[in-house]
C-alpha positions as CSV (number, residue, x, y, z in Angstrom):
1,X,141.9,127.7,74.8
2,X,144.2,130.4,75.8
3,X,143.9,132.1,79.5
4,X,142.4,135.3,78.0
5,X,139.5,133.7,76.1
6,X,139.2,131.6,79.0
7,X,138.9,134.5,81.5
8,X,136.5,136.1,79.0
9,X,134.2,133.2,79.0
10,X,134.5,133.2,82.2
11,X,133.1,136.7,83.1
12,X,130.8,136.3,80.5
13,X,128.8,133.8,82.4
14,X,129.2,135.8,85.2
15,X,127.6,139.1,84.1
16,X,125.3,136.2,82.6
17,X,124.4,135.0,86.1
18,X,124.2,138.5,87.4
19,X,121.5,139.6,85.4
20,X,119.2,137.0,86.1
21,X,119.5,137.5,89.7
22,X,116.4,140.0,89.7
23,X,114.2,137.4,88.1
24,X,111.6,135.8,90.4
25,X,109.5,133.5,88.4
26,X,107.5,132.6,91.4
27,X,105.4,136.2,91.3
28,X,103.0,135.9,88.2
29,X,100.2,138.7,88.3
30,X,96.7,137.7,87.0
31,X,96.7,138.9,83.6
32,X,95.1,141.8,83.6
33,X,92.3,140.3,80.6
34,X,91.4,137.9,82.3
35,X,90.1,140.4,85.6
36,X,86.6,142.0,85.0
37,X,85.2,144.3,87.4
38,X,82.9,142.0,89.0
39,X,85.5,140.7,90.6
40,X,85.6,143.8,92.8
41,X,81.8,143.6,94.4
42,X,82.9,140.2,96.6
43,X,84.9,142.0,98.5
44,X,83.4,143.3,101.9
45,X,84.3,146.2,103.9
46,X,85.4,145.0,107.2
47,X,85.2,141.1,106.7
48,X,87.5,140.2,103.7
49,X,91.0,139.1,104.6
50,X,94.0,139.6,102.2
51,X,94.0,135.6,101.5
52,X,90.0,135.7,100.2
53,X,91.1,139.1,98.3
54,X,93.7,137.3,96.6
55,X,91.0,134.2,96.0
56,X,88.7,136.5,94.3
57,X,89.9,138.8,92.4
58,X,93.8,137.2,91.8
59,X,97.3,138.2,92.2
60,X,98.0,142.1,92.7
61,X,100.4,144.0,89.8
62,X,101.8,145.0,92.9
63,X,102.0,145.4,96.7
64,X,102.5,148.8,98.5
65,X,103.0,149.8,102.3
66,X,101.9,153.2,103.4
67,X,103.7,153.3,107.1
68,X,101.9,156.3,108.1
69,X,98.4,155.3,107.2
70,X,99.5,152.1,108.6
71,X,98.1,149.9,105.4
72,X,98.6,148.2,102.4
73,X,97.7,148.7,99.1
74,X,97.1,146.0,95.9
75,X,97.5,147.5,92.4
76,X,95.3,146.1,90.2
77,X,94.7,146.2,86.5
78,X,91.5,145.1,85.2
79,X,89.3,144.7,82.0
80,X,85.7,147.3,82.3
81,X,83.1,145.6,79.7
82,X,85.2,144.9,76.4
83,X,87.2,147.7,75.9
84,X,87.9,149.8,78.6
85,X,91.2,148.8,80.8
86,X,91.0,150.3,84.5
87,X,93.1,150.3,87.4
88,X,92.0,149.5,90.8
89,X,93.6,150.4,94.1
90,X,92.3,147.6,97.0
91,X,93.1,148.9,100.8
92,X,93.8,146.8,103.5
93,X,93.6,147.8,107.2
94,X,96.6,147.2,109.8
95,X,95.0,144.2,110.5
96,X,95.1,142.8,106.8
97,X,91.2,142.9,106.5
98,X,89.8,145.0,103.4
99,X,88.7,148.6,103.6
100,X,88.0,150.3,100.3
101,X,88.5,150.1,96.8
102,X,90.0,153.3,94.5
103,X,88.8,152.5,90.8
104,X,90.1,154.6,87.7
105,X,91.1,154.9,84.2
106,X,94.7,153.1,83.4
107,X,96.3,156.5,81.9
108,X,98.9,153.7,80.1
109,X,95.9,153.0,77.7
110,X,93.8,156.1,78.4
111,X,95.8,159.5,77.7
112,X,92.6,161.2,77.7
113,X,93.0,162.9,74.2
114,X,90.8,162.8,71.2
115,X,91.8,160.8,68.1
């Protein structure tokens, strides 16, 4: 093999190796199907920590930090009856325990016009 194709292979794997450095397979989100919105009414204002949250109602899409309101935020995409596909903002307090829920239409499925 001569020194340029070897050098090419070379940086192939490397760009190769590069772009898989992103990739956490450890983070899986509960698939948003499988979430109804009952899942939601466990959760008590004041009482439920971020380890029961996650017990009930799954893995978060994602996890935000709000520094000035000093608390987190769980994205959430869930399943309303059969049909419907909502998104649900869960709040956590500074000290990790829950304080509200924000629930409303997913405006990736729902664009609001009439077909």
């Amino acid at each position: 093999m001569s020194k340029w194709k070897r050098g090419f292979l070379v940086l192939a794997v490397l760009f190769s190796l590069a772009g898989c450095a992103g990739y956490h397979p450890a983070y899986s989100p509960t698939p948003w199907w499988t979430i109804r919105e009952t899942a939601f009414t466990n959760l008590k204002p004041g009482a439920t920590t971020k380890e029961e949250a996650r017990k009930l109602v799954g893995i978060p899409l994602s996890e935000m930090h709000f520094p000035r309101q000093n608390e987190d935020v769980w994205e959430y995409r869930y399943l309303e009856g059969t049909t419907i596909i909502m998104i649900a903002y869960v709040h956590f307090g500074p000290n990790g325990v829950y304080k509200f829920t924000f629930h409303m239409l997913d405006p990736a499925f729902n664009s609001g016009t009439m077909t």
